[in-house]
PyMOL commands that place a pseudoatom at each C-alpha (Angstrom):
pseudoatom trace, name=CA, resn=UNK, resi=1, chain=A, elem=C, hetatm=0, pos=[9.073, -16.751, -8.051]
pseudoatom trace, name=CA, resn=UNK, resi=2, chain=A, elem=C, hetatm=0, pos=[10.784, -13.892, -9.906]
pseudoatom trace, name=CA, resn=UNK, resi=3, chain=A, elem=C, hetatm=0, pos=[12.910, -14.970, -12.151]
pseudoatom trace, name=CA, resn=UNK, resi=4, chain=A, elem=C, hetatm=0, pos=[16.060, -15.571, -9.764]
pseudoatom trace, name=CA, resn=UNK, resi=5, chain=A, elem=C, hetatm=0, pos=[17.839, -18.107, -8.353]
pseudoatom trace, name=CA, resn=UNK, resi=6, chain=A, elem=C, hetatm=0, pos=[16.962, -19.472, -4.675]
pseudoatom trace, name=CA, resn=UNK, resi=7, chain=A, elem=C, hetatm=0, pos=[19.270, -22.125, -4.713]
pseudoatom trace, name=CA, resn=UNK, resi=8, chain=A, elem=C, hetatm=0, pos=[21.859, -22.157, -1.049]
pseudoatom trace, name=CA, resn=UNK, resi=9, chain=A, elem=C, hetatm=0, pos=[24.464, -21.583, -3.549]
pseudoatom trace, name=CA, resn=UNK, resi=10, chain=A, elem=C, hetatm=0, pos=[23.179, -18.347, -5.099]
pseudoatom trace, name=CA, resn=UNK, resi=11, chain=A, elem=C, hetatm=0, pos=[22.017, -16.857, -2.021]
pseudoatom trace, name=CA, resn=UNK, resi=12, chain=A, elem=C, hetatm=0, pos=[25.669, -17.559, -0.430]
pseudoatom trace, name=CA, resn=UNK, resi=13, chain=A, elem=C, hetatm=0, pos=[27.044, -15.758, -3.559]
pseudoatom trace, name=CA, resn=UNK, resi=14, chain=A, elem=C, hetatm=0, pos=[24.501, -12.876, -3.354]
pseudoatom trace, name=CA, resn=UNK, resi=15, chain=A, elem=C, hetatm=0, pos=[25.013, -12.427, 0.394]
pseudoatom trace, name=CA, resn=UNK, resi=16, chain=A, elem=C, hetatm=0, pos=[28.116, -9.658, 0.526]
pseudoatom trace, name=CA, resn=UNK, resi=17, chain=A, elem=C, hetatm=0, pos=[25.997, -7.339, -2.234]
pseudoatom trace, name=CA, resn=UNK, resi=18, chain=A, elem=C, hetatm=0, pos=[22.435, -7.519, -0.352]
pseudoatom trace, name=CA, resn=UNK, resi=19, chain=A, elem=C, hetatm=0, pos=[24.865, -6.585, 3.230]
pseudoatom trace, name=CA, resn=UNK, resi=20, chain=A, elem=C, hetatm=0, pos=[26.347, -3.880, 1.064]
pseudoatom trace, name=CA, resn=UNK, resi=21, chain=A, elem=C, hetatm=0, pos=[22.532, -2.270, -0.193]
pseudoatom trace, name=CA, resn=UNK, resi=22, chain=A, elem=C, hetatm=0, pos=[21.333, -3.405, 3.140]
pseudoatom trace, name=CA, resn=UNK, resi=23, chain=A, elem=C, hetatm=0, pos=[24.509, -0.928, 4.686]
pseudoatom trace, name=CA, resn=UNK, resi=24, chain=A, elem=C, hetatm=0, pos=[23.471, 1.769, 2.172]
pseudoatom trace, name=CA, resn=UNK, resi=25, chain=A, elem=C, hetatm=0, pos=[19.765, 1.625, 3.834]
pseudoatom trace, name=CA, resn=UNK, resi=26, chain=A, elem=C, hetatm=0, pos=[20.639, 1.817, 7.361]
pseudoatom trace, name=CA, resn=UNK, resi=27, chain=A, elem=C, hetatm=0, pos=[23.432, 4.524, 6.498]
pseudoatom trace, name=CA, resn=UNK, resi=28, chain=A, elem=C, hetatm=0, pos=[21.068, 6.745, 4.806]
pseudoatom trace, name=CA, resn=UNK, resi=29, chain=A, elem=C, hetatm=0, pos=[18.416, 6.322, 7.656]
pseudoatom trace, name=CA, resn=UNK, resi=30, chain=A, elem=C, hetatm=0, pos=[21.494, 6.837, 10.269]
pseudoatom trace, name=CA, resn=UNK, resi=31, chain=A, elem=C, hetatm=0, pos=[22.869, 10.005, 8.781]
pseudoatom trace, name=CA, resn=UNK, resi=32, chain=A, elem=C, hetatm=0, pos=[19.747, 11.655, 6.644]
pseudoatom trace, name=CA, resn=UNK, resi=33, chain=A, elem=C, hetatm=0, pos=[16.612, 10.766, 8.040]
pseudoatom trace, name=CA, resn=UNK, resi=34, chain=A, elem=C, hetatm=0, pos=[17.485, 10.603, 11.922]
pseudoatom trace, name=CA, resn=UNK, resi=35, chain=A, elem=C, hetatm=0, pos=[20.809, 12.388, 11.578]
pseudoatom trace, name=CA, resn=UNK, resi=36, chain=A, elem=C, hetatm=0, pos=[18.819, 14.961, 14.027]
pseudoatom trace, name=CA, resn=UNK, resi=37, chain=A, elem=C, hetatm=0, pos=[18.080, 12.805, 16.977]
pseudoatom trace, name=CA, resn=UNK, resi=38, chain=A, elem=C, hetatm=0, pos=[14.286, 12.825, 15.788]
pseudoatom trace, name=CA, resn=UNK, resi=39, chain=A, elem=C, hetatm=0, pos=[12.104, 9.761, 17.118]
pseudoatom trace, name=CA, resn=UNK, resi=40, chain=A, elem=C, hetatm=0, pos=[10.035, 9.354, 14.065]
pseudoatom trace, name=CA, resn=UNK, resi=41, chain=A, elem=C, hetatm=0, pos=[11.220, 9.628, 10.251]
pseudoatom trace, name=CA, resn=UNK, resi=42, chain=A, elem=C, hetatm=0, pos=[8.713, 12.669, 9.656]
pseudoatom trace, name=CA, resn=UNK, resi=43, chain=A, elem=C, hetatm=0, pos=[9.500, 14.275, 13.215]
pseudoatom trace, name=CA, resn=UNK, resi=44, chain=A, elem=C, hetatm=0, pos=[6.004, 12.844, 14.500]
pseudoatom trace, name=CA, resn=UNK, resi=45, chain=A, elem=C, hetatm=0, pos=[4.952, 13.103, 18.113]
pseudoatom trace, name=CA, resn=UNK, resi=46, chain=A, elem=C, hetatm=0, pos=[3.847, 9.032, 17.542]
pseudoatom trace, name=CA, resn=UNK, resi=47, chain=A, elem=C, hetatm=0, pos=[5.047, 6.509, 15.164]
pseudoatom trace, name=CA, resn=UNK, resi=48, chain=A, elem=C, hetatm=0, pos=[3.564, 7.018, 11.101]
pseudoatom trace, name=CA, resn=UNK, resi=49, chain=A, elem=C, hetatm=0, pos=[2.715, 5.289, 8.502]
pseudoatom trace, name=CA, resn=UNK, resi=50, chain=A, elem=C, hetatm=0, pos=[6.006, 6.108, 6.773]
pseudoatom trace, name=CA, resn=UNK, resi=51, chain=A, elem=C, hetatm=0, pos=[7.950, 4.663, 9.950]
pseudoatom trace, name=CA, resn=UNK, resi=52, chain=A, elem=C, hetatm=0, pos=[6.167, 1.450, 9.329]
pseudoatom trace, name=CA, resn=UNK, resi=53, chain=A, elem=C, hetatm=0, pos=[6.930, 1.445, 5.414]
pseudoatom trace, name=CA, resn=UNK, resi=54, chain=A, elem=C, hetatm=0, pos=[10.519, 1.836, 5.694]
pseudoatom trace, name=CA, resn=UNK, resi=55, chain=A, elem=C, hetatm=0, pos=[10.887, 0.053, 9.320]
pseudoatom trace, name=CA, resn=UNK, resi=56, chain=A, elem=C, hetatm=0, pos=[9.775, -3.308, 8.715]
pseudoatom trace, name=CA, resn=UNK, resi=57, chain=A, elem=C, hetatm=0, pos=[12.686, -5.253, 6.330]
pseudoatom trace, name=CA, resn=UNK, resi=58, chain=A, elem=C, hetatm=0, pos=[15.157, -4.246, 9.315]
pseudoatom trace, name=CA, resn=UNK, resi=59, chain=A, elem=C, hetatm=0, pos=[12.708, -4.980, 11.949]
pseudoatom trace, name=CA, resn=UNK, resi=60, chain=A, elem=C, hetatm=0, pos=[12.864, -8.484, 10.163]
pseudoatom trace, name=CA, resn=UNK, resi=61, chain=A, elem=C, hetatm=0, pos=[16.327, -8.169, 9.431]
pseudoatom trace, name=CA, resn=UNK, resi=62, chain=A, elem=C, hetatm=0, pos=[17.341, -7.404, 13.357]
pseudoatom trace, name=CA, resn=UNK, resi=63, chain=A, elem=C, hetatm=0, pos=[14.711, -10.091, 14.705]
pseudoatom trace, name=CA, resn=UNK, resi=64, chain=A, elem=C, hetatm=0, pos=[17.066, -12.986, 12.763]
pseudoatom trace, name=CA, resn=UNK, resi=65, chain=A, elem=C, hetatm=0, pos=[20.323, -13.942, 14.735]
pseudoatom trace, name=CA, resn=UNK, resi=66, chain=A, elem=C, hetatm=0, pos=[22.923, -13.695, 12.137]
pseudoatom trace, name=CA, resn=UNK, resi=67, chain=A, elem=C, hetatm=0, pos=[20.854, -11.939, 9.305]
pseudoatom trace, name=CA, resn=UNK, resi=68, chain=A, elem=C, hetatm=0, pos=[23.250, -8.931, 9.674]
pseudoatom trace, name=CA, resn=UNK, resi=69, chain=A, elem=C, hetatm=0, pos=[26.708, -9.605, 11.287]
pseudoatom trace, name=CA, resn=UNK, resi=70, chain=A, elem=C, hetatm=0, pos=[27.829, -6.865, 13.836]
pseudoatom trace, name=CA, resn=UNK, resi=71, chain=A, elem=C, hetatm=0, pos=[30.481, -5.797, 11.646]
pseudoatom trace, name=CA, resn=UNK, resi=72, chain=A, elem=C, hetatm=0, pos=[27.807, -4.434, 8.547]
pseudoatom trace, name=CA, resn=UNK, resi=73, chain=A, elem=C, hetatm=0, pos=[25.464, -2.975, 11.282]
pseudoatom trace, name=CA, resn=UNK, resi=74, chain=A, elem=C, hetatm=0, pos=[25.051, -2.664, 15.180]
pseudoatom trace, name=CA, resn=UNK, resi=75, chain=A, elem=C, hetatm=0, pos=[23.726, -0.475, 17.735]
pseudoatom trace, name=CA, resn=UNK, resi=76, chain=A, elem=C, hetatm=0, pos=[27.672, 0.816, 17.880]
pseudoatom trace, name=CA, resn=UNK, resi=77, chain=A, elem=C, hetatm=0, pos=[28.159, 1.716, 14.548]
pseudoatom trace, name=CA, resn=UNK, resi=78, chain=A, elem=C, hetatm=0, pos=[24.345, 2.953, 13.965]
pseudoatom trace, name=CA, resn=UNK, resi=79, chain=A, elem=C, hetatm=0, pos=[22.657, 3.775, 17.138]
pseudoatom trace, name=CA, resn=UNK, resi=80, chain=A, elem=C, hetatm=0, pos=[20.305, 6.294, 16.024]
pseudoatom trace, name=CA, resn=UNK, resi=81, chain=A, elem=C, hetatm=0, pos=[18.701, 3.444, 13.486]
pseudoatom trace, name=CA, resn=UNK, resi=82, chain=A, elem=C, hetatm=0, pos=[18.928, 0.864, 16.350]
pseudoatom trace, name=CA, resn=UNK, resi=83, chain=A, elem=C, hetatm=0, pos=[17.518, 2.922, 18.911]
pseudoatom trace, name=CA, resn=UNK, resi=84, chain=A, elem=C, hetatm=0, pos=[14.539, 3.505, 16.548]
pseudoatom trace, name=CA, resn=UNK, resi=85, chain=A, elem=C, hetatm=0, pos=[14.129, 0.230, 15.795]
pseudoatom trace, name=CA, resn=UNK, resi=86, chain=A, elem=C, hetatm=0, pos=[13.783, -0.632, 19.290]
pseudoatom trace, name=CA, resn=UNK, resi=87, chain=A, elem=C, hetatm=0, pos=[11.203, 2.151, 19.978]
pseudoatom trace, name=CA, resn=UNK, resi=88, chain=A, elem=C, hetatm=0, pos=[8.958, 0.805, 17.118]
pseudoatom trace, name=CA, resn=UNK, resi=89, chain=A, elem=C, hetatm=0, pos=[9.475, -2.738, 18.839]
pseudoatom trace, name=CA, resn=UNK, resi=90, chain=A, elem=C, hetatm=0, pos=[7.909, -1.153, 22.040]
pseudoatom trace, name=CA, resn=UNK, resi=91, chain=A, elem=C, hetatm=0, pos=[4.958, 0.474, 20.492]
pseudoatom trace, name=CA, resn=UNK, resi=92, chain=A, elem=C, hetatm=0, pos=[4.169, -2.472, 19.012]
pseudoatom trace, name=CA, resn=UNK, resi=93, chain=A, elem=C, hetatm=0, pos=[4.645, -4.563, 21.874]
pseudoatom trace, name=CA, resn=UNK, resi=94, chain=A, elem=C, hetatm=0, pos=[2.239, -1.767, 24.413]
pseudoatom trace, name=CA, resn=UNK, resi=95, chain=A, elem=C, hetatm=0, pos=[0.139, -1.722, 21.475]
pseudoatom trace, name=CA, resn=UNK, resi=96, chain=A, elem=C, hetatm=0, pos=[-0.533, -5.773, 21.415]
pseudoatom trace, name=CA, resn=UNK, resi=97, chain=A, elem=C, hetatm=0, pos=[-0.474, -5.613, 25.424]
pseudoatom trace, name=CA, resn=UNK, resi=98, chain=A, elem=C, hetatm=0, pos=[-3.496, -2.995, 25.549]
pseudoatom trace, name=CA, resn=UNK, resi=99, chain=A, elem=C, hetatm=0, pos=[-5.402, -4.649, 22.543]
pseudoatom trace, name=CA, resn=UNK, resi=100, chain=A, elem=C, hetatm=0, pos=[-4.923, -8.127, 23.420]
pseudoatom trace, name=CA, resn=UNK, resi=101, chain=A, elem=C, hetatm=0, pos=[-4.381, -11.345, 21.478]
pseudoatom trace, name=CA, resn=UNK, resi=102, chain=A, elem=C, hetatm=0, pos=[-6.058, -11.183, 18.014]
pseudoatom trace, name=CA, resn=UNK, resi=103, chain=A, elem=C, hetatm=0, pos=[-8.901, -13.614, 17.224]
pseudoatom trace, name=CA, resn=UNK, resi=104, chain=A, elem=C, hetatm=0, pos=[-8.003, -16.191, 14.563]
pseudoatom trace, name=CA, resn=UNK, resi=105, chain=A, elem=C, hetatm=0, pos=[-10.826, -16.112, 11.524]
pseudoatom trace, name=CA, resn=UNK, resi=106, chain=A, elem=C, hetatm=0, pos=[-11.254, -18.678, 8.897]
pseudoatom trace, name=CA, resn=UNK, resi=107, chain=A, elem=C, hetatm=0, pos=[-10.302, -17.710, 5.464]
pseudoatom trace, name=CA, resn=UNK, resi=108, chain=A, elem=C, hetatm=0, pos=[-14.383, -17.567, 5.295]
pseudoatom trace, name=CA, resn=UNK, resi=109, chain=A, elem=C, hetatm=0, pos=[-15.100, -15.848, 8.429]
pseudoatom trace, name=CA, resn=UNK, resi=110, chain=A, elem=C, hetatm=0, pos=[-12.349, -13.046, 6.972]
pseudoatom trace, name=CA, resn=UNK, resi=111, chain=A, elem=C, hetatm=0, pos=[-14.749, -12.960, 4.059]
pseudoatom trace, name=CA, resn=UNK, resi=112, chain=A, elem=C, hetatm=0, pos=[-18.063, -13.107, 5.712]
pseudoatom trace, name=CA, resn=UNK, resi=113, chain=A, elem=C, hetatm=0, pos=[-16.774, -9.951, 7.965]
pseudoatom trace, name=CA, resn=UNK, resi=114, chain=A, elem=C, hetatm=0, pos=[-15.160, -7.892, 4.652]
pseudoatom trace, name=CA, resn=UNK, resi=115, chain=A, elem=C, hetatm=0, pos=[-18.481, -8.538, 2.635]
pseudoatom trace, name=CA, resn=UNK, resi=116, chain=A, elem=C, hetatm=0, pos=[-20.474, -7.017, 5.696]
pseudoatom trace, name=CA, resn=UNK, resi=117, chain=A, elem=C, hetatm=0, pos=[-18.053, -3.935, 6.095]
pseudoatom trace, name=CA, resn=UNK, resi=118, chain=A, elem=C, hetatm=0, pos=[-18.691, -0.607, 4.920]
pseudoatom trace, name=CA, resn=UNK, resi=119, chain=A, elem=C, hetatm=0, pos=[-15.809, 0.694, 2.844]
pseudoatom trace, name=CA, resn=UNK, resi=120, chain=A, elem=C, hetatm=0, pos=[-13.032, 2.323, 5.514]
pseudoatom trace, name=CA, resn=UNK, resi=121, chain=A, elem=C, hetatm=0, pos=[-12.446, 5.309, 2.632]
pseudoatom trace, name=CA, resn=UNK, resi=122, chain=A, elem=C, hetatm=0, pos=[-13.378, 7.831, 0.027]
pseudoatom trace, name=CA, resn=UNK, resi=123, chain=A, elem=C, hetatm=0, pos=[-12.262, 7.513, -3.415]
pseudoatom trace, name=CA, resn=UNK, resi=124, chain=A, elem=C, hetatm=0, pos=[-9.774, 10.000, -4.908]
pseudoatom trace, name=CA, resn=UNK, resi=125, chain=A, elem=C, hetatm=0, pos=[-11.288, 9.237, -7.956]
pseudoatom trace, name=CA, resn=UNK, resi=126, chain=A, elem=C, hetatm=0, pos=[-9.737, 8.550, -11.200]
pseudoatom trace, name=CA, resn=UNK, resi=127, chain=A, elem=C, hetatm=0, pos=[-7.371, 10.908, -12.525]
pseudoatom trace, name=CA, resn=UNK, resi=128, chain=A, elem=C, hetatm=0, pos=[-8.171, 11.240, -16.211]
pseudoatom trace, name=CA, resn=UNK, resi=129, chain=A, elem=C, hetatm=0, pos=[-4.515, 12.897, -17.096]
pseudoatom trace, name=CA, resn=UNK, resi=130, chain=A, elem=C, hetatm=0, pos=[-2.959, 9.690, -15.963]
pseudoatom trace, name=CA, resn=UNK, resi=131, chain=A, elem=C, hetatm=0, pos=[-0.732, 8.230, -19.348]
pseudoatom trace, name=CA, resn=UNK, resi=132, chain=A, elem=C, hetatm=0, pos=[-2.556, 5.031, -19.248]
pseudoatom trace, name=CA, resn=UNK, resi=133, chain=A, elem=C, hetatm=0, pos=[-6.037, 6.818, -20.948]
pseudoatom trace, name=CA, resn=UNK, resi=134, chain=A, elem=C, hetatm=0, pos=[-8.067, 4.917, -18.658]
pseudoatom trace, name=CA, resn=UNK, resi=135, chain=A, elem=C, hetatm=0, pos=[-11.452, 6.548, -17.421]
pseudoatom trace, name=CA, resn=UNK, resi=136, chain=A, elem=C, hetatm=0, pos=[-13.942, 6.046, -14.345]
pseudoatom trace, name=CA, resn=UNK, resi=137, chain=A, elem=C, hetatm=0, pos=[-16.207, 3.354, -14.914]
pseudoatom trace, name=CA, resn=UNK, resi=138, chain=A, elem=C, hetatm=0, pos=[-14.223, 1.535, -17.070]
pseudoatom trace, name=CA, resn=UNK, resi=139, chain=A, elem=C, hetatm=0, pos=[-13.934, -2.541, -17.237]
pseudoatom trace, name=CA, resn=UNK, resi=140, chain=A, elem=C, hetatm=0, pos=[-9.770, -3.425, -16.476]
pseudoatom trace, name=CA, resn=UNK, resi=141, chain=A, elem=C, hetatm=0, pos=[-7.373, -5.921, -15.901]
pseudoatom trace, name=CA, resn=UNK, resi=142, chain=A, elem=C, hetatm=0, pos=[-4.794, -5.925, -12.777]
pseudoatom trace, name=CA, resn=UNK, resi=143, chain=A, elem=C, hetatm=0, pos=[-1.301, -7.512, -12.391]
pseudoatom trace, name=CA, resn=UNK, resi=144, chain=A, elem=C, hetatm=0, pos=[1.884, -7.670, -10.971]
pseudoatom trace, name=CA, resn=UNK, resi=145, chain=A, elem=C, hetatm=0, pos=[4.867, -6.872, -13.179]
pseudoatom trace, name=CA, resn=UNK, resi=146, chain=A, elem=C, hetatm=0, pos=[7.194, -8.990, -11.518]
pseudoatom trace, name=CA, resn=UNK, resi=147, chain=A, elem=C, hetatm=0, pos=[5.865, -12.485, -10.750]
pseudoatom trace, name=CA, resn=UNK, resi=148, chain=A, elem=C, hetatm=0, pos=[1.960, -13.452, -10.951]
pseudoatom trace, name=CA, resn=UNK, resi=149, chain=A, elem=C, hetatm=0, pos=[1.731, -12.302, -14.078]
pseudoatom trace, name=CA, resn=UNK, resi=150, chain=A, elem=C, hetatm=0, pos=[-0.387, -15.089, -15.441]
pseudoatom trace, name=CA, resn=UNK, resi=151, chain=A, elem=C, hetatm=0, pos=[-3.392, -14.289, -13.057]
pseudoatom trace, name=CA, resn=UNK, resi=152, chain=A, elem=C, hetatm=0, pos=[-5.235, -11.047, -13.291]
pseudoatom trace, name=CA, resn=UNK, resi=153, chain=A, elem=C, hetatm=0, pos=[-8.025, -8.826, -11.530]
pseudoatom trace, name=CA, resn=UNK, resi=154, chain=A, elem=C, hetatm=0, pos=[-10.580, -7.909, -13.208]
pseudoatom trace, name=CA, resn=UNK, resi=155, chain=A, elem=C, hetatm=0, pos=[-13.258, -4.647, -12.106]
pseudoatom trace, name=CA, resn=UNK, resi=156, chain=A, elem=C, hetatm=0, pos=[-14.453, -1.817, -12.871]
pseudoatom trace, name=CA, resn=UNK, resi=157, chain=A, elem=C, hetatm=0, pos=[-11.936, 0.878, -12.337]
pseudoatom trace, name=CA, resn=UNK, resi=158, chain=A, elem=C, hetatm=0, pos=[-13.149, 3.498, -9.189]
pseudoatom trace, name=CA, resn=UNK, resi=159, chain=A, elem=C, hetatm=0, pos=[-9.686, 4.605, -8.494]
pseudoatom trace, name=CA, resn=UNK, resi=160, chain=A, elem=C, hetatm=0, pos=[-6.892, 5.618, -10.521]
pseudoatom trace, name=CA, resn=UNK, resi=161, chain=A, elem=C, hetatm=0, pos=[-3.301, 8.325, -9.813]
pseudoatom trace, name=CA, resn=UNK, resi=162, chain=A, elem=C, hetatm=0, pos=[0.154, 8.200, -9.368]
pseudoatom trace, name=CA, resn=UNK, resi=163, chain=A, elem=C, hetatm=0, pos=[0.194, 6.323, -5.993]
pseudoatom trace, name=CA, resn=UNK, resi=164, chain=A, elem=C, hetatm=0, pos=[-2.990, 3.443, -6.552]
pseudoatom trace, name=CA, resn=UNK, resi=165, chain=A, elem=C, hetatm=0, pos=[-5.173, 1.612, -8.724]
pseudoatom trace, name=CA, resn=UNK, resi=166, chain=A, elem=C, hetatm=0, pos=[-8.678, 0.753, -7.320]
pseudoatom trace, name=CA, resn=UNK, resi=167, chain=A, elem=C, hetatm=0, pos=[-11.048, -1.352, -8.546]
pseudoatom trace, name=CA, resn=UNK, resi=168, chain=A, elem=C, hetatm=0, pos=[-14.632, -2.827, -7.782]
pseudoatom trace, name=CA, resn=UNK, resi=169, chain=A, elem=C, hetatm=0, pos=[-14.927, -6.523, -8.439]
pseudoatom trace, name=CA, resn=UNK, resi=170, chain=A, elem=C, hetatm=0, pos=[-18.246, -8.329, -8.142]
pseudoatom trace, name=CA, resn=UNK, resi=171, chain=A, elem=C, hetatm=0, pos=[-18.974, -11.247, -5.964]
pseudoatom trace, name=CA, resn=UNK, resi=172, chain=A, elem=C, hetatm=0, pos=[-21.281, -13.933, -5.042]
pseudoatom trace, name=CA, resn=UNK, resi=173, chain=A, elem=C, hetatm=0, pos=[-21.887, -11.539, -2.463]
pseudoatom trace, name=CA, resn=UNK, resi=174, chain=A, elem=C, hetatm=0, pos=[-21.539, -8.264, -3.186]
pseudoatom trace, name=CA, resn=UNK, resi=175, chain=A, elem=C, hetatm=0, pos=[-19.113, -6.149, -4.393]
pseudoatom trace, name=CA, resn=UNK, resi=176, chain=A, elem=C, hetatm=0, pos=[-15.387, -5.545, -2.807]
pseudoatom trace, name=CA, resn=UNK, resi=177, chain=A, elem=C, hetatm=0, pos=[-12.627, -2.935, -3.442]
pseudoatom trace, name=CA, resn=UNK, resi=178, chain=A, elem=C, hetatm=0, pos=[-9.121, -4.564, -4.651]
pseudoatom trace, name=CA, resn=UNK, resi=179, chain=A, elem=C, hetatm=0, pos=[-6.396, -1.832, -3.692]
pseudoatom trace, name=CA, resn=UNK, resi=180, chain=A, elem=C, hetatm=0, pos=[-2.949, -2.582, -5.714]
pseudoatom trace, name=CA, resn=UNK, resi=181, chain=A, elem=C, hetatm=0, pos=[0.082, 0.511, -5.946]
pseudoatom trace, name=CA, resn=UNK, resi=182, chain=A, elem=C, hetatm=0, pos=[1.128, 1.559, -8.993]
pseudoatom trace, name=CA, resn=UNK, resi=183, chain=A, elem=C, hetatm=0, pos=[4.471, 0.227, -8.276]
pseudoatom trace, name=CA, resn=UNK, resi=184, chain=A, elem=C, hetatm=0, pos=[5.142, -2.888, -9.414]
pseudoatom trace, name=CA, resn=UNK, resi=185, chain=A, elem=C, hetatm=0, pos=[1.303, -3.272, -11.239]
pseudoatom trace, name=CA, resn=UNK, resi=186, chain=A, elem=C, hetatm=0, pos=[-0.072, -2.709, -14.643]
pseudoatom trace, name=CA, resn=UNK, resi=187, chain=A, elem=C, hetatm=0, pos=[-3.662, -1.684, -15.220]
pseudoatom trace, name=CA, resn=UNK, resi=188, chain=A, elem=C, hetatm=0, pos=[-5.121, -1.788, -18.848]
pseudoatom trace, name=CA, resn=UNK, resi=189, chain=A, elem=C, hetatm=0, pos=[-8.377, -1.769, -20.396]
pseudoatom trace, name=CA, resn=UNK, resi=190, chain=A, elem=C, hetatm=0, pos=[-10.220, -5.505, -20.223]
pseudoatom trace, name=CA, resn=UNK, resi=191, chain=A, elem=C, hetatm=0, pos=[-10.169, -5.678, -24.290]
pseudoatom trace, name=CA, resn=UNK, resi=192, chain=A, elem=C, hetatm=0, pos=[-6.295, -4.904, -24.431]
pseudoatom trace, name=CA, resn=UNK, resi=193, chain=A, elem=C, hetatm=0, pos=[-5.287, -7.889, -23.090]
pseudoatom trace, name=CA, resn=UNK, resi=194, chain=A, elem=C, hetatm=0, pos=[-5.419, -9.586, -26.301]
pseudoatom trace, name=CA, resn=UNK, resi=195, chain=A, elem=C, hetatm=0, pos=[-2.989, -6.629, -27.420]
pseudoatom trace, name=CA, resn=UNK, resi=196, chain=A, elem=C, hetatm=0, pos=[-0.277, -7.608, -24.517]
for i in range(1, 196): cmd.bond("trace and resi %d" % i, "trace and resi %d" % (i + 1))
show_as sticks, trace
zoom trace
């Protein structure tokens, strides 16, 4: 998928360095970011955005017996990062109690209901000091720059700066707005590819 390894074999080998970074993570978040007995990373009266960025991979991570073995991380050694794991667990779990069960759509339905929708934002536009020289308007290519390389998404760039890369494909019917971060994706002109 990228490049590595997923034989048993490997990922036994690589097992005591990911515990170590994943250590380092839960560390940081234990003595930085909630070394002040805050609820939420940015001190918010409700869970953010930014707690569900950085909370998920140990959400994961704590949700699989065995994943990380009480001697690399517990609710002993870290409580603070434990303790707010388990308070995102319980927002999400009131949160799927009041809203219910989620209705399962057909790849098609999904599509019918996105082509319909208005579009949820505003455009920051396209910032034209960005290094790639790319302007509003203008016909690109999108891809990741670790695996999926060999497919890419072609629009008309609407949305361009440090953070995101938006573009406007056309459809069958109608038009829809592909959203990719900056990290990890390329965006060039449609006639470089040739060049690349």
């Amino acid at each position: 998928m990228s490049g590595r390894p997923w034989s048993k074999a490997f990922i036994e080998r690589a097992r005591p360095e990911a515990l170590v970074e994943v250590r380092a993570a839960i560390a940081f978040l234990e003595n930085g970011l909630l070394a002040d007995g805050r609820d939420w990373l940015l001190n918010t009266p409700q869970v953010s955005s930014v707690d569900l960025e950085a909370i998920w991979p140990l959400h994961w991570l704590f949700g699989m017996p065995g994943a990380i073995p009480a001697e690399v991380a517990s609710k002993e050694t870290f409580p603070k990062v434990f303790a707010w794991v388990d308070r995102f667990s319980a927002v999400v779990g009131a949160a799927r109690k009041k809203n219910g069960k989620a209705k399962a759509l057909k790849g098609f339905e999904a599509a019918e209901k996105i082509w319909a929708a208005a579009w949820a934002e505003g455009l920051r536009g396209v910032d034209e000091r960005d290094p790639v020289g790319l302007s509003a308007g203008q016909e690109v290519l999108v891809h990741p720059t670790d695996s999926g390389v060999t497919h890419k998404d072609r629009g008309t760039l609407v949305g361009l700066d440090g953070e995101e890369i938006v573009i406007e494909v056309k459809t069958e019917k109608g038009t829809v707005r592909v959203h990719a971060p900056r990290h990890g994706f390329r965006v060039l002109a449609a006639q470089e590819e040739t060049k690349l």
